[in-house]
C-alpha positions as CSV (number, residue, x, y, z in Angstrom):
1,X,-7.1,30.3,-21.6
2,X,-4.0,29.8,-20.6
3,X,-2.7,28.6,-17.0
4,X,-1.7,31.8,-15.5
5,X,-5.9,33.2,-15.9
6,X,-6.7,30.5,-13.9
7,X,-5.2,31.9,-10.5
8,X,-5.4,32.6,-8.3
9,X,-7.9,29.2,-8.0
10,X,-9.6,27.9,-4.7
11,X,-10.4,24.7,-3.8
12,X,-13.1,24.3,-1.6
13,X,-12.9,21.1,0.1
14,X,-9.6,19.1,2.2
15,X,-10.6,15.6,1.2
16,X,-8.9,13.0,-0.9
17,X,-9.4,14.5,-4.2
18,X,-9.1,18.1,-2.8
19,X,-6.7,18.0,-1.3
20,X,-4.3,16.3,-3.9
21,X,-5.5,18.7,-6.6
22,X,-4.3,21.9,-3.8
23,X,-0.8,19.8,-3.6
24,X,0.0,19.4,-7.1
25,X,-1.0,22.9,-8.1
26,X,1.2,24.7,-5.4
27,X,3.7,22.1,-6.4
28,X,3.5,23.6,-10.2
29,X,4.5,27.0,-9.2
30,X,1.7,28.6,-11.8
31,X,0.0,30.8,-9.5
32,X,-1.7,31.5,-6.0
33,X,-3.7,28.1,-5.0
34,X,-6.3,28.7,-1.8
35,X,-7.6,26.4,-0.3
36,X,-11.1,26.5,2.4
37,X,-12.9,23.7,4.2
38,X,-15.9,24.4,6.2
39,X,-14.3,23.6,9.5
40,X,-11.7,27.0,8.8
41,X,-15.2,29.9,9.1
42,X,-16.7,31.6,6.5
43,X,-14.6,34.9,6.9
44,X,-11.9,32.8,5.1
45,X,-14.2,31.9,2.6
46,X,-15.0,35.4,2.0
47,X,-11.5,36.7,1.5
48,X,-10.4,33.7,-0.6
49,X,-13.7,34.3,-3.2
50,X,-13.0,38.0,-3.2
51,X,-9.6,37.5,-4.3
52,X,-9.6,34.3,-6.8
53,X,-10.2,33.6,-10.5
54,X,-11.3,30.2,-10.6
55,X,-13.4,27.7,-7.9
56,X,-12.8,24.2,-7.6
57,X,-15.7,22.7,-5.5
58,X,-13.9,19.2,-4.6
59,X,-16.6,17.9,-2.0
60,X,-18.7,14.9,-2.4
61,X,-21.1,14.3,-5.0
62,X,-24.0,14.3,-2.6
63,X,-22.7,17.7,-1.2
64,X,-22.5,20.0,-4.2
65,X,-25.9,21.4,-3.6
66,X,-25.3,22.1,0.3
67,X,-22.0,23.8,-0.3
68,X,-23.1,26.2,-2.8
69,X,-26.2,27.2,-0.3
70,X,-24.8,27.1,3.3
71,X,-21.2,28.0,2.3
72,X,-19.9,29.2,-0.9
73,X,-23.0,31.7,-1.7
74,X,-23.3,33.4,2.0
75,X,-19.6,34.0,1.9
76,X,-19.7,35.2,-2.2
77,X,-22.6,37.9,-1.1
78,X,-21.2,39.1,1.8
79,X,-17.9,39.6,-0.5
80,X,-19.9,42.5,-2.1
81,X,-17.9,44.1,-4.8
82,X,-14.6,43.2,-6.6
83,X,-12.7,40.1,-8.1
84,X,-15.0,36.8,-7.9
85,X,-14.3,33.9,-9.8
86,X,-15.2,33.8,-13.2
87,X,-15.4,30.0,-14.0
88,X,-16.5,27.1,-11.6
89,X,-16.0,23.5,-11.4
90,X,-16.7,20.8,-9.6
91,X,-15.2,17.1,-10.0
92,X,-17.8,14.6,-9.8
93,X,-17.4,12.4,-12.9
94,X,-21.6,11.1,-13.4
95,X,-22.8,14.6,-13.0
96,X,-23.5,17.5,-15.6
97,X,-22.3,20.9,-15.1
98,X,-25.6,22.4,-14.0
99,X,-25.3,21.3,-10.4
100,X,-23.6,24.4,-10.1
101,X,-26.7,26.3,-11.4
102,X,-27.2,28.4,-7.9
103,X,-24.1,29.7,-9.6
104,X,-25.0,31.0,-12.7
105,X,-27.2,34.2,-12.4
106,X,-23.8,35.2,-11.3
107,X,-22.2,35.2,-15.0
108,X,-20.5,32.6,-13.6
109,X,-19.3,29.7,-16.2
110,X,-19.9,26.5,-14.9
111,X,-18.4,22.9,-15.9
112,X,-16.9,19.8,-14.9
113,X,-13.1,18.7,-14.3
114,X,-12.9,14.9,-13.3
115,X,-9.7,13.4,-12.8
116,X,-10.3,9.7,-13.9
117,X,-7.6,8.3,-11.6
118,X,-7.9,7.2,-8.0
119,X,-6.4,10.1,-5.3
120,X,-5.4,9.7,-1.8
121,X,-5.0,13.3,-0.4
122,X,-1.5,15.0,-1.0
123,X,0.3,12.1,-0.9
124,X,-1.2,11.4,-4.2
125,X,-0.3,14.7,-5.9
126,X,2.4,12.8,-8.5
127,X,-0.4,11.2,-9.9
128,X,-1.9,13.4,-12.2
129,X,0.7,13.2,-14.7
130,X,0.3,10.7,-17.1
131,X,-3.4,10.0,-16.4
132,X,-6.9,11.1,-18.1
133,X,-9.3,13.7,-17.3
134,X,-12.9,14.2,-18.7
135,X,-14.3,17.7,-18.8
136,X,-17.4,19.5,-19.6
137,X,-19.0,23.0,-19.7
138,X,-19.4,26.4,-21.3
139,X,-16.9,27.4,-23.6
140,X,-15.4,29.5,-21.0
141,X,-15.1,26.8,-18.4
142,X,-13.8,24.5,-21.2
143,X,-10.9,26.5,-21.5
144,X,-10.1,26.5,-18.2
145,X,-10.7,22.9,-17.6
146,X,-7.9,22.3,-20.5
147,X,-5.3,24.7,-19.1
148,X,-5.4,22.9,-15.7
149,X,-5.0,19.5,-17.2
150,X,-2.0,21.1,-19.1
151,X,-0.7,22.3,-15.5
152,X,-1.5,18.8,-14.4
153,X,-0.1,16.8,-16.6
154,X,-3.2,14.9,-17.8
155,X,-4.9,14.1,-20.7
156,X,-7.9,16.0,-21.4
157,X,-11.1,14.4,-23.3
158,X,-14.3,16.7,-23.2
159,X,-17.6,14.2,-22.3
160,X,-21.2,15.7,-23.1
161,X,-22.7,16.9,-19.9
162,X,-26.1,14.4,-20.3
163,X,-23.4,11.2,-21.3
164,X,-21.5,11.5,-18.2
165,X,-23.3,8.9,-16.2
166,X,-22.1,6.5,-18.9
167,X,-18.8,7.5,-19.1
168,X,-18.4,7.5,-15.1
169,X,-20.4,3.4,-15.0
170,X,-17.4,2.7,-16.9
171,X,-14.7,4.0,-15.3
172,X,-16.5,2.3,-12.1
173,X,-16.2,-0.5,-13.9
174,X,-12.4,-0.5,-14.7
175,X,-11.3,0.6,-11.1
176,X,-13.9,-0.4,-8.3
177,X,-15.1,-3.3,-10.0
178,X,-11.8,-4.6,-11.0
179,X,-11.0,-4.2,-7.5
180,X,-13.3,-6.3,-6.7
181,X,-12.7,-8.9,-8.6
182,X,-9.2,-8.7,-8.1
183,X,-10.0,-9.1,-4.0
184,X,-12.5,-12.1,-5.1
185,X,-9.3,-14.1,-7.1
186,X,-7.8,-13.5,-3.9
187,X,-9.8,-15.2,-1.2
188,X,-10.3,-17.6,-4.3
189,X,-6.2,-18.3,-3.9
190,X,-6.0,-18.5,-0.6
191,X,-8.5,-21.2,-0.1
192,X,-5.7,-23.3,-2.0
193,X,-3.4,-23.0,0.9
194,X,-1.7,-19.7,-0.2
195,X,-1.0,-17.3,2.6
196,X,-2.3,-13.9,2.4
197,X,0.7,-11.5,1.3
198,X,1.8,-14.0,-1.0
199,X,-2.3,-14.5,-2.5
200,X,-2.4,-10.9,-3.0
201,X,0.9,-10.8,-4.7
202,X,0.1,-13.8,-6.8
203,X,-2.7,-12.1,-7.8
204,X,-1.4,-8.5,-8.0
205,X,1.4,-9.6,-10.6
206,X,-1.3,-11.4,-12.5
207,X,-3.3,-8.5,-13.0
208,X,-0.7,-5.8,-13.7
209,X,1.3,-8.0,-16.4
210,X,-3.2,-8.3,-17.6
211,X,-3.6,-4.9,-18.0
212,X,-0.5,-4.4,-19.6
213,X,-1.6,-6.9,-22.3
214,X,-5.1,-5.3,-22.4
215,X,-3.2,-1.8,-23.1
216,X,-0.8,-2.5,-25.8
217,X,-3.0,-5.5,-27.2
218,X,-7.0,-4.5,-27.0
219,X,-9.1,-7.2,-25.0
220,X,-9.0,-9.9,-28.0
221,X,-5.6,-10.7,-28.4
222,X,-4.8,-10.2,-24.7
223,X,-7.5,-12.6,-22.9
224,X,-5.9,-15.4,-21.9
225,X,-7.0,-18.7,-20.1
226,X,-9.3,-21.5,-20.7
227,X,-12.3,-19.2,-21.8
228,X,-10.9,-18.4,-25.4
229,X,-9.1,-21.6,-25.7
230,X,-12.7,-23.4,-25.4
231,X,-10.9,-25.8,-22.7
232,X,-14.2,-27.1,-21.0
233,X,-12.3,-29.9,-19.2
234,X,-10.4,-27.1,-17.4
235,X,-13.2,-24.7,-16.5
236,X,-15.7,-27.7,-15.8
237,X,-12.7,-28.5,-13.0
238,X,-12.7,-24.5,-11.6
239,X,-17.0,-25.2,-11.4
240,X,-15.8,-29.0,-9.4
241,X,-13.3,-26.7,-7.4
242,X,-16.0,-23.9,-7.0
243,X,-18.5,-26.1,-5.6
244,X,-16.2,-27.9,-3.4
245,X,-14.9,-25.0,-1.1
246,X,-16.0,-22.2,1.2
247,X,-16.6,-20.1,-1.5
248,X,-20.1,-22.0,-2.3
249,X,-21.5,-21.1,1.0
250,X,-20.7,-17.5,0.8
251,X,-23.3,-14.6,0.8
């Protein structure tokens, strides 16, 4: 498929992700990209489903279900005849394609296109290129997931629907976790005296130049520290440290 059967597309849903994906499509110049959110009537909806090749439902995971029944299926009946999308998709990384079942008695093809990157709204529609997306689906919906990623720049790995909850634990792990941690070396830092901007800086630059290491170098040869020097006296002075401060009151 290539990226001019894919339009014109609508995105159903104005949030983070949605939104972004809306921005960087228009910005392409590939085709028509329509965009609905339930706050804009279902009359919209209508019109834009008549009209478009290919649905992006960009809500939350928990909403999938509840926009197919109180949204995108009213307004796809009372469309009646003509042009409906052919292939839908929906982003949510730890679920299969079938959550867009209600969907299917339609001859619609059904799969998954989840950007692995963190998004902000349009402000974040530069983002794309350069980064990974996992996809899943009917061959059909395969095709399509591909020729978006080739619009968008990003690098497109096809997950089995029934492994995805695996795939997405782990790229929780690399980003919200890490995260995490990251903001946990920070309060570490400033109880040493550190104010905050230049904590989170310390720590920040520590990080990044981390990754970097763990990219070009694979986790062996890039851990660094006290951990895979076996230096006991050091870590047994972080535990002394540890103990010592406000961190070993903490919930």
């Amino acid at each position: 498929m290539s990226g001019s059967t894919l339009f014109p597309l609508l995105v159903v849903g104005r949030g983070r992700a949605g939104a972004a994906l809306h921005a960087a499509l228009e910005a392409s110049g590939s085709g028509e990209v329509l965009a609905w959110s339930r706050s804009e009537g279902r009359e919209l909806l209508r019109r834009h489903l008549a009209g478009s090749k290919t649905l992006v439902l960009a809500v939350s995971d928990e909403s999938i279900e509840q926009a197919l029944d109180e949204h995108v299926l009213p307004a796809w009946h009372a469309a009646g005849q003509g042009q409906h999308p052919r292939v839908a998709l929906h982003l949510a990384g730890a679920w299969p394609s079938s959550r867009l079942g209600a969907l299917e008695p339609l001859g619609v093809s059904l799969g998954v296109f989840h950007p692995v990157l963190a998004l902000a709204g349009a402000a974040s529609a530069g983002s794309f290129r350069g980064a990974s997306a996992t996809i899943s689906g009917d061959e059909a919906a395969l095709a399509a997931c591909r020729a978006l990623a080739a619009l968008l720049g990003l690098r497109a790995s096809v997950v089995e629907d029934e492994k995805r909850p695996l795939l997405h634990l782990g790229a929780v792990m690399a980003a919200g976790d890490l995260v995490g941690l990251l903001h946990l070396a920070e309060e570490v830092v400033l109880g040493a005296g550190l104010e905050r901007p230049a904590a989170r800086a310390l720590v920040a630059e520590l990080g990044r130049s981390a990754l970097e290491g763990y990219a070009s170098r694979g986790a062996a040869e890039a851990l660094t520290g006290p951990v895979p020097r076996a230096d006991l006296q050091t870590l047994s002075r972080h535990a002394e440290a540890a103990r010592k401060s406000s961190l070993a009151s903490a919930p």
